[in-house]
N, CA, C and O atoms as a GROMACS GRO file, in nm:
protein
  428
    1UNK      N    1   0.266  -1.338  -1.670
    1UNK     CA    2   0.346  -1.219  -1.692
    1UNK      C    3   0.333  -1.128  -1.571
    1UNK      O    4   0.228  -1.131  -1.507
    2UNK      N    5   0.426  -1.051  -1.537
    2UNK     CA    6   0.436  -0.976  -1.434
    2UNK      C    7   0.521  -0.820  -1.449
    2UNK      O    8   0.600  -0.824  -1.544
    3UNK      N    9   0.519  -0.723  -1.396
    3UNK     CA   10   0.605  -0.607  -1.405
    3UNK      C   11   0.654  -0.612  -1.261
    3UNK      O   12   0.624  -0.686  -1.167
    4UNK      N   13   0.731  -0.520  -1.272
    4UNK     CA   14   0.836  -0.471  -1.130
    4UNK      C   15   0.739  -0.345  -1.125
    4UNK      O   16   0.720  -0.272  -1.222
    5UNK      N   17   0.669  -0.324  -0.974
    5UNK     CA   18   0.651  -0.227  -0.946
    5UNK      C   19   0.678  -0.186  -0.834
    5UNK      O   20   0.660  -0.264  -0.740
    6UNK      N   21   0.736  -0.034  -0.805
    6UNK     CA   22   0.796   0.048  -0.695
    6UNK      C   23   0.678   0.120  -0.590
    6UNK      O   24   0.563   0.157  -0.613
    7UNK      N   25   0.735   0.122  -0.506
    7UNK     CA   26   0.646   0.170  -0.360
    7UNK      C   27   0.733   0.259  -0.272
    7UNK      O   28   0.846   0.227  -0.235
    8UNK      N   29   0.670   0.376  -0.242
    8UNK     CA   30   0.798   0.470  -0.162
    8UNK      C   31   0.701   0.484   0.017
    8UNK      O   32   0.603   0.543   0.061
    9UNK      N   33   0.801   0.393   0.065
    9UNK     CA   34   0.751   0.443   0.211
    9UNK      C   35   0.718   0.606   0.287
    9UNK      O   36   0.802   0.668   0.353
   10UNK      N   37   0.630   0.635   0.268
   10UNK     CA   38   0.604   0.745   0.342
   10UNK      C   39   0.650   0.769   0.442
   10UNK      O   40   0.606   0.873   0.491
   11UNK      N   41   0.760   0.693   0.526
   11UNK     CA   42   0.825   0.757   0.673
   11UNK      C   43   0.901   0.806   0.584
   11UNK      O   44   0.863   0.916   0.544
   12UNK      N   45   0.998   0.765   0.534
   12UNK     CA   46   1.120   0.767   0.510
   12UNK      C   47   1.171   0.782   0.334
   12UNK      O   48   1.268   0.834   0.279
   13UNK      N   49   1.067   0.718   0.291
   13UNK     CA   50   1.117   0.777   0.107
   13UNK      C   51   1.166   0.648   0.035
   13UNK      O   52   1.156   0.634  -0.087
   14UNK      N   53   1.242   0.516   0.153
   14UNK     CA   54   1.299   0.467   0.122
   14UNK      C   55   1.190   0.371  -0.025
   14UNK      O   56   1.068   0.388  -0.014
   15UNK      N   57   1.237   0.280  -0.149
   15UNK     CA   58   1.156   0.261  -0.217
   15UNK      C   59   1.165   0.078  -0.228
   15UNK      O   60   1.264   0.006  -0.215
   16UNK      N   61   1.020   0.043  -0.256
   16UNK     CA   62   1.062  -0.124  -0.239
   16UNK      C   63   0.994  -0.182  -0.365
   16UNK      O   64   0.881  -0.142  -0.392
   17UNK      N   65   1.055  -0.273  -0.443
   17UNK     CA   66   1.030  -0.333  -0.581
   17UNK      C   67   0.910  -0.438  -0.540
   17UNK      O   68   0.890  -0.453  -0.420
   18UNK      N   69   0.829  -0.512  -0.634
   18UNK     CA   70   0.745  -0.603  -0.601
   18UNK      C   71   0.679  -0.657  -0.725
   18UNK      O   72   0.582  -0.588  -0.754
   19UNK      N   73   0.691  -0.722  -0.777
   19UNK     CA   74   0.646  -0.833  -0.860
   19UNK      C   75   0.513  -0.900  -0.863
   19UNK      O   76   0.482  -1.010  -0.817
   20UNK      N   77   0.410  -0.772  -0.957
   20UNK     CA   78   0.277  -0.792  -0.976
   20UNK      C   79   0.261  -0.835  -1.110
   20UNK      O   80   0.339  -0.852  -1.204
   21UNK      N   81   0.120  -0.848  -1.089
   21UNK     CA   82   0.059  -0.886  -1.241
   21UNK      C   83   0.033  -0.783  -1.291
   21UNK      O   84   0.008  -0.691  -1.213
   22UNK      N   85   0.029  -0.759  -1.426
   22UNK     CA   86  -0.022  -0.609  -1.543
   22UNK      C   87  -0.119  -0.534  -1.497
   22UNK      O   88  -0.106  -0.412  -1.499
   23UNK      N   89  -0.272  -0.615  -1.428
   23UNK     CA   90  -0.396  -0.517  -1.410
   23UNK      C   91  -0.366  -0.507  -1.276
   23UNK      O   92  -0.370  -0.610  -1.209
   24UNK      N   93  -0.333  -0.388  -1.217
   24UNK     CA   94  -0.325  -0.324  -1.117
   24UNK      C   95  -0.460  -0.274  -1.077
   24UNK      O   96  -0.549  -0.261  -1.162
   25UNK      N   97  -0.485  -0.235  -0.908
   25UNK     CA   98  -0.580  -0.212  -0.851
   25UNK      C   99  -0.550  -0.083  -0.737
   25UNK      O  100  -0.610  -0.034  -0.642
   26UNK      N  101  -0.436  -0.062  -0.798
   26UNK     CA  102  -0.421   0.027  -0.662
   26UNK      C  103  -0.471   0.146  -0.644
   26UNK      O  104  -0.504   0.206  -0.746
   27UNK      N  105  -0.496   0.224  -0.491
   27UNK     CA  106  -0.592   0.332  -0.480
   27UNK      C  107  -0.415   0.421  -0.459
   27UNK      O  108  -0.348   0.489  -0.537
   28UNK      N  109  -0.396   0.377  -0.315
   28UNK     CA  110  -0.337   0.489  -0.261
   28UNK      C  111  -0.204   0.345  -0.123
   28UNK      O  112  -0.211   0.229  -0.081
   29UNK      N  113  -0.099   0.476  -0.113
   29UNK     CA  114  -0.017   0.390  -0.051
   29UNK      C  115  -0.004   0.502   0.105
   29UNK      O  116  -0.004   0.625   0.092
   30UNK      N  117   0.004   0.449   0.212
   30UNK     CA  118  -0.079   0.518   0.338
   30UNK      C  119   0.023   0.440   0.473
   30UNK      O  120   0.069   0.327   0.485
   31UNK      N  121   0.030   0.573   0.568
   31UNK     CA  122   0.077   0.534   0.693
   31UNK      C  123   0.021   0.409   0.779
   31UNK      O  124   0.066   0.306   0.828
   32UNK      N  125  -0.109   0.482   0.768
   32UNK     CA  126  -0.200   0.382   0.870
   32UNK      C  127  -0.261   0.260   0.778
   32UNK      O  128  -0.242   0.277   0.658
   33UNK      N  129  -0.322   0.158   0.811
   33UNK     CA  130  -0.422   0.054   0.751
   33UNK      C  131  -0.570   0.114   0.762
   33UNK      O  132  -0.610   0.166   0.866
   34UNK      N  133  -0.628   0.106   0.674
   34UNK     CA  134  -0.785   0.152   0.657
   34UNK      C  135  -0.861   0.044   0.735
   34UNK      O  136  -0.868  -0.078   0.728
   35UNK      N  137  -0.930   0.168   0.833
   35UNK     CA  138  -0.987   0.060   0.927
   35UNK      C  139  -1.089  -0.068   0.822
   35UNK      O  140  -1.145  -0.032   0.718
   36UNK      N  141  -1.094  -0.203   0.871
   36UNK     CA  142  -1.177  -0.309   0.852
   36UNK      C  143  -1.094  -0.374   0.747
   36UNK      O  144  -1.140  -0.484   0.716
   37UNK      N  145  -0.969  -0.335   0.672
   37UNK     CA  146  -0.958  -0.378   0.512
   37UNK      C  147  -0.853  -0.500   0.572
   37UNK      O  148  -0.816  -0.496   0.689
   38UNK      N  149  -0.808  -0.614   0.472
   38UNK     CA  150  -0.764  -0.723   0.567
   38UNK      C  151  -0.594  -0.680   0.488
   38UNK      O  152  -0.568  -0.795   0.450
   39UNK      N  153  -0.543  -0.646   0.469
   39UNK     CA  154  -0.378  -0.698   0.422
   39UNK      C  155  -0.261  -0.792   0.443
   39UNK      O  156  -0.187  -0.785   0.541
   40UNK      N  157  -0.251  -0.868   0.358
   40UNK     CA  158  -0.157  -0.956   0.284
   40UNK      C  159   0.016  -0.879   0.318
   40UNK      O  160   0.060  -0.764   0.314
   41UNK      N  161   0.074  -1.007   0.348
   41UNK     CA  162   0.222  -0.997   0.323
   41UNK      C  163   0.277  -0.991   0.178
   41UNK      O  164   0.230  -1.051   0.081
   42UNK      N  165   0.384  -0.907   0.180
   42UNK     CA  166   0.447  -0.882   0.061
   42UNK      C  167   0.442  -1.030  -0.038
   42UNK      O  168   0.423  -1.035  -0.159
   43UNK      N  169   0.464  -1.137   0.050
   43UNK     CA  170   0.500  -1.248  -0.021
   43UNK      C  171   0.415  -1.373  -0.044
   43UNK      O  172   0.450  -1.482  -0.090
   44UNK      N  173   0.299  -1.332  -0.002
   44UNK     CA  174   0.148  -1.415   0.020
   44UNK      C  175   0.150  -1.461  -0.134
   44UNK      O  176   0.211  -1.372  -0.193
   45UNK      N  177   0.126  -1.522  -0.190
   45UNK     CA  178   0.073  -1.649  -0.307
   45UNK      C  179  -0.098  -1.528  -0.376
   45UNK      O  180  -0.140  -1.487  -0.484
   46UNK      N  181  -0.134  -1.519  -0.242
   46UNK     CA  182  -0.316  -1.485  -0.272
   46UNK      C  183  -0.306  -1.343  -0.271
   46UNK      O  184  -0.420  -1.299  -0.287
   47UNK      N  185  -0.206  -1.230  -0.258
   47UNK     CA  186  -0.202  -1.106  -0.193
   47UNK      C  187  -0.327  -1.030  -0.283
   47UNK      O  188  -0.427  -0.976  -0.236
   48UNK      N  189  -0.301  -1.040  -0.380
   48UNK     CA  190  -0.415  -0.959  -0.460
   48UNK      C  191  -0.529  -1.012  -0.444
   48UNK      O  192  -0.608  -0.922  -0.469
   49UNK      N  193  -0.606  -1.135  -0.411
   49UNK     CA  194  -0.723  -1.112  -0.356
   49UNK      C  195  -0.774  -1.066  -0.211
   49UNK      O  196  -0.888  -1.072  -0.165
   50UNK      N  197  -0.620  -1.004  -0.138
   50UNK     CA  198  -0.680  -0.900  -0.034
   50UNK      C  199  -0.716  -0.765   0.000
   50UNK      O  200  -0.622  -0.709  -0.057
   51UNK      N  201  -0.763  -0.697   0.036
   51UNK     CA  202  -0.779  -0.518   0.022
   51UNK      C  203  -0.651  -0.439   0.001
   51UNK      O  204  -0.659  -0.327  -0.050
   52UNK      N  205  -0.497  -0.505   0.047
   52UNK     CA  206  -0.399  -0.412  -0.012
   52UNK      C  207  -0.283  -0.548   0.073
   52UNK      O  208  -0.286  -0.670   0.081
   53UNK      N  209  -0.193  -0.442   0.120
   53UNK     CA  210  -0.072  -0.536   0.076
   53UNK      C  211   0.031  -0.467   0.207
   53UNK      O  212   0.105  -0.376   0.170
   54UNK      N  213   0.040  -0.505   0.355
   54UNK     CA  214   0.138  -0.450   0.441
   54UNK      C  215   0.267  -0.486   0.444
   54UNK      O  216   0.302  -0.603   0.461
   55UNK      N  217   0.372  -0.363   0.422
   55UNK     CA  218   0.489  -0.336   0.388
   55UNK      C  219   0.572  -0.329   0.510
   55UNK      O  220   0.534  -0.227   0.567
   56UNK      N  221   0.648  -0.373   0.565
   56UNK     CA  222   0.749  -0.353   0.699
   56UNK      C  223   0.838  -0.323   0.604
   56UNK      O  224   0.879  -0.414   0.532
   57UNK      N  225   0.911  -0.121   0.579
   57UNK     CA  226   1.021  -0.110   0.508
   57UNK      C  227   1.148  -0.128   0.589
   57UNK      O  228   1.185  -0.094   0.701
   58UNK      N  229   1.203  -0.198   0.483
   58UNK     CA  230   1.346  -0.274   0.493
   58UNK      C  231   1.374  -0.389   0.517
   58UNK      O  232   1.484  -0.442   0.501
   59UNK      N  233   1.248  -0.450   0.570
   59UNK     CA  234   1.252  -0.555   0.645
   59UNK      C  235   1.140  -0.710   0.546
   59UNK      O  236   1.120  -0.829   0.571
   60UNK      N  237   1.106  -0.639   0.462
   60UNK     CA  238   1.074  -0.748   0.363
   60UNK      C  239   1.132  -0.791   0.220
   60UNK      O  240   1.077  -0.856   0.131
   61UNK      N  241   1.229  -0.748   0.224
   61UNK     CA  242   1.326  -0.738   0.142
   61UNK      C  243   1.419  -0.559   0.070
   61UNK      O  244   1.427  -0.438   0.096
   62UNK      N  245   1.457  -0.641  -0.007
   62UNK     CA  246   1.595  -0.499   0.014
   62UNK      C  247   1.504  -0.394  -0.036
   62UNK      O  248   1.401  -0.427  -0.095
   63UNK      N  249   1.544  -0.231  -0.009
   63UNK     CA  250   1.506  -0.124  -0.114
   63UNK      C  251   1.614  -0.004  -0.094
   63UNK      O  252   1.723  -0.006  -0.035
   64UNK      N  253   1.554   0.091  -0.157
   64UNK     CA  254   1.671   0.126  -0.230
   64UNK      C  255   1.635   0.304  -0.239
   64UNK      O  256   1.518   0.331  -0.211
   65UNK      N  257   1.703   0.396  -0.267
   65UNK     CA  258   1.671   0.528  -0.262
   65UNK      C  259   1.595   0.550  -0.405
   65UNK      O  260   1.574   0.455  -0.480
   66UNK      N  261   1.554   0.686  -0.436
   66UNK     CA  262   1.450   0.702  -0.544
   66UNK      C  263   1.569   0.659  -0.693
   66UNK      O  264   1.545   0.614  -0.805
   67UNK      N  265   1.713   0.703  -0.615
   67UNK     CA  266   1.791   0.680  -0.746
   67UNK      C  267   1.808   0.536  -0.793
   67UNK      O  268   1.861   0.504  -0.900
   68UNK      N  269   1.744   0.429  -0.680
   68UNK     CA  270   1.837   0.310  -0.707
   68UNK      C  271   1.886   0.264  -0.631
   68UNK      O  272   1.858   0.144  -0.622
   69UNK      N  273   2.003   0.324  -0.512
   69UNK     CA  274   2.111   0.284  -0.482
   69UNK      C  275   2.088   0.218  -0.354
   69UNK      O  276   2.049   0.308  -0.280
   70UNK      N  277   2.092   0.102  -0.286
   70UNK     CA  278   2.087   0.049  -0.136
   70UNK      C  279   2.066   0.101  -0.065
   70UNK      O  280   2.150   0.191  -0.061
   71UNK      N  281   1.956   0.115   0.057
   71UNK     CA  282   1.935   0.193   0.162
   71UNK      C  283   1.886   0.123   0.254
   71UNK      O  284   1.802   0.042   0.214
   72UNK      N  285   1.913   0.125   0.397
   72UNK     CA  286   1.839   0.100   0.507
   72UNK      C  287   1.677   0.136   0.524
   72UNK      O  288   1.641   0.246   0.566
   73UNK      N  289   1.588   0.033   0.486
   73UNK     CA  290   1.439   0.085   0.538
   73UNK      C  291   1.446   0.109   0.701
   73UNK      O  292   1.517   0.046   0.780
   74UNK      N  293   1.326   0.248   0.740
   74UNK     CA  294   1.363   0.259   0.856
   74UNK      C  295   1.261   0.175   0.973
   74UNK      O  296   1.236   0.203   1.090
   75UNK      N  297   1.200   0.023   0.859
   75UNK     CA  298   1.156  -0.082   0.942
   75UNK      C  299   0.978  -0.055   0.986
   75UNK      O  300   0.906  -0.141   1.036
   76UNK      N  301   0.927   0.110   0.944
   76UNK     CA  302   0.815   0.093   0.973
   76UNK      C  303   0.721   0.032   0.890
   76UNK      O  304   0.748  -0.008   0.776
   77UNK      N  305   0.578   0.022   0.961
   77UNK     CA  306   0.496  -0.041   0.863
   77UNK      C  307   0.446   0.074   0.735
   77UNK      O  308   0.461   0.190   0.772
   78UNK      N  309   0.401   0.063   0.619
   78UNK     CA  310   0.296   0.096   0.576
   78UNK      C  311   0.239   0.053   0.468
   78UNK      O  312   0.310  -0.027   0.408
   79UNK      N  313   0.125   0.077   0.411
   79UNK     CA  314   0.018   0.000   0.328
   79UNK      C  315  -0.006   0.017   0.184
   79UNK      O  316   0.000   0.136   0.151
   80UNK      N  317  -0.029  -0.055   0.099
   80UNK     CA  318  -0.109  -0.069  -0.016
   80UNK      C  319  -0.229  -0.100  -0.012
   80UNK      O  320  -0.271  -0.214   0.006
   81UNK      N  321  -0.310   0.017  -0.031
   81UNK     CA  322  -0.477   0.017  -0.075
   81UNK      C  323  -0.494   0.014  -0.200
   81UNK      O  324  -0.453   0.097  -0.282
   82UNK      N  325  -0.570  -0.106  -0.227
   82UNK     CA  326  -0.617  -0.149  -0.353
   82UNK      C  327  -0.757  -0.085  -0.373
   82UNK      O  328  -0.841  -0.058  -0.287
   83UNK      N  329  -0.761  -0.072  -0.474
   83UNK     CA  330  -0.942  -0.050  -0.508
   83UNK      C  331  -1.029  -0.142  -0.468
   83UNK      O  332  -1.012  -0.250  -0.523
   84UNK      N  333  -1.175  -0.133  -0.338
   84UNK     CA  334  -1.253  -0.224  -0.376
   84UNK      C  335  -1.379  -0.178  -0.395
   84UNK      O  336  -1.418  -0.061  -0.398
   85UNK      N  337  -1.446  -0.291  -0.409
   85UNK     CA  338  -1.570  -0.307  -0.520
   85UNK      C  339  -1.679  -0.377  -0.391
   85UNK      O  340  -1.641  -0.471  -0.322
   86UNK      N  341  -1.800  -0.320  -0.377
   86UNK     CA  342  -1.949  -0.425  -0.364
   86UNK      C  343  -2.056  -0.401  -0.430
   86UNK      O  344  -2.120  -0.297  -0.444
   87UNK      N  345  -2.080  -0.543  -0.486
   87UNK     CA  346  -2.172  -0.489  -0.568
   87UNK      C  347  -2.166  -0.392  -0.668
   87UNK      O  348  -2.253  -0.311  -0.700
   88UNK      N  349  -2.041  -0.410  -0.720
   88UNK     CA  350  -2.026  -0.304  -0.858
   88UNK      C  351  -2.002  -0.156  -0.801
   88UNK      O  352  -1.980  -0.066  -0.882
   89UNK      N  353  -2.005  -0.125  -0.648
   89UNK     CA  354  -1.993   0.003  -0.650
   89UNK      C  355  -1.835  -0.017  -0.591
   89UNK      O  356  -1.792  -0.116  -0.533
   90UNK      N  357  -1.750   0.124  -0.627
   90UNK     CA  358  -1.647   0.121  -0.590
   90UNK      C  359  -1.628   0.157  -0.446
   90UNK      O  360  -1.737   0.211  -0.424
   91UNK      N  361  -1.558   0.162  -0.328
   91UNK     CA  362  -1.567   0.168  -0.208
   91UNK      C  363  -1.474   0.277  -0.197
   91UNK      O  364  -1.365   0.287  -0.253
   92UNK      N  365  -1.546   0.380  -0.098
   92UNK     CA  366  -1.439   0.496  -0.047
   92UNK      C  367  -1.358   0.423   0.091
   92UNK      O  368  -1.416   0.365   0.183
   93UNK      N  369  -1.215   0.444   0.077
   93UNK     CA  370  -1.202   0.435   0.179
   93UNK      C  371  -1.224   0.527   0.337
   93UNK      O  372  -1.275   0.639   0.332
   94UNK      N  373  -1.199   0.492   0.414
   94UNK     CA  374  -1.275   0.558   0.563
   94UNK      C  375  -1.140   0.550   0.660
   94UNK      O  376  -1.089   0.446   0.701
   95UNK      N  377  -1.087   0.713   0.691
   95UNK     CA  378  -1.126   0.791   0.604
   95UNK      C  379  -1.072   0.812   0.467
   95UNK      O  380  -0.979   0.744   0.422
   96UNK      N  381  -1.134   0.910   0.400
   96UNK     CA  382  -1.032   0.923   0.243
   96UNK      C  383  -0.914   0.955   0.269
   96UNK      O  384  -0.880   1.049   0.341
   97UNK      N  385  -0.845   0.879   0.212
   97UNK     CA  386  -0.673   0.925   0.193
   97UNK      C  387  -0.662   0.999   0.083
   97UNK      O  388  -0.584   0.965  -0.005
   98UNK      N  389  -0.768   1.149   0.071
   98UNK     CA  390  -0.721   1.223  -0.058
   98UNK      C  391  -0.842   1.337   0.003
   98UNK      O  392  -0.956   1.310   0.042
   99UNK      N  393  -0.787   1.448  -0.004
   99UNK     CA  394  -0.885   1.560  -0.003
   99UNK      C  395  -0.912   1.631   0.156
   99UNK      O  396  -1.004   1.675   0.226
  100UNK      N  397  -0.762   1.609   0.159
  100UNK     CA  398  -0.702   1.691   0.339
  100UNK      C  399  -0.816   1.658   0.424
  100UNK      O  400  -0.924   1.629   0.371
  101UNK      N  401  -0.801   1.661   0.559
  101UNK     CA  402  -0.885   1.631   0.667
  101UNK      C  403  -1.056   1.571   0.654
  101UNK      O  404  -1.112   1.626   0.559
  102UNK      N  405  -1.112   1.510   0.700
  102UNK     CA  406  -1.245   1.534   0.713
  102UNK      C  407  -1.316   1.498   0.888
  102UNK      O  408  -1.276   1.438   0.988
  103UNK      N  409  -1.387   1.541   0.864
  103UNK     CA  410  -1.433   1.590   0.992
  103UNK      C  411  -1.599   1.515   1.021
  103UNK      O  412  -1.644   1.464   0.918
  104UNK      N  413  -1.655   1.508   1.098
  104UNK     CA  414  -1.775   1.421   1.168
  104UNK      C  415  -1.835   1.460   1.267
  104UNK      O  416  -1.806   1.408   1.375
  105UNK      N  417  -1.940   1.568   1.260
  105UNK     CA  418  -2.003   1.614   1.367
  105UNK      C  419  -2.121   1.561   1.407
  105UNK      O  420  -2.206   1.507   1.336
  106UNK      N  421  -2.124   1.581   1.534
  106UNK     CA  422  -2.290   1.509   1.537
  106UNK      C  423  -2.348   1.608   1.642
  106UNK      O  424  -2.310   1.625   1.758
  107UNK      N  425  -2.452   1.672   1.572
  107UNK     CA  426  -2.554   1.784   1.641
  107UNK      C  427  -2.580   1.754   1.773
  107UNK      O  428  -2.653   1.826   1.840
   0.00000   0.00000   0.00000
């Protein structure tokens, strides 16, 4: 069994359908790739046993505006971050994609 689930490119808004399984893992959907995490093509067989899932919008199949209707993706990349796990602990990503800027000083 599977659902249709939607993804809105952050350049552009444009939105892309994708055909998962029920237990979802997802953290956050992001410009850049989180440094070290490995990502899977939209159309990989194994995608969910990788850290998330890289999107080229428009260019991996059709999508469409928030209403629905056909739209030109404007072809950039961006990502699906999945939740991961070591050792039972859940993993922040680096940096967080939640909780505006962070910063790294060293005395």
């Amino acid at each position: 069994m599977t659902v249709t689930v939607r993804y809105t490119c952050p350049h552009c808004n444009a939105v892309v359908s994708l055909e998962r399984p029920p237990d979802l893992a997802d953290r956050s959907v992001t410009k850049r790739p989180q440094p070290g995490w490995e990502y899977a093509d939209p159309d990989d067989p194994d995608r969910e046993s990788a850290d998330g899932i890289e999107f080229l919008c428009g260019e991996d199949g059709p999508v469409t505006d928030l209403e629905g209707e056909p739209v030109e993706g404007c072809g950039r990349p961006f990502y699906l971050n999945f939740v991961r796990y070591e050792q039972g602990v859940e993993l922040e990503p680096d940096p967080p994609t939640y909780g505006g800027p962070r910063f790294d000083f060293n005395a």
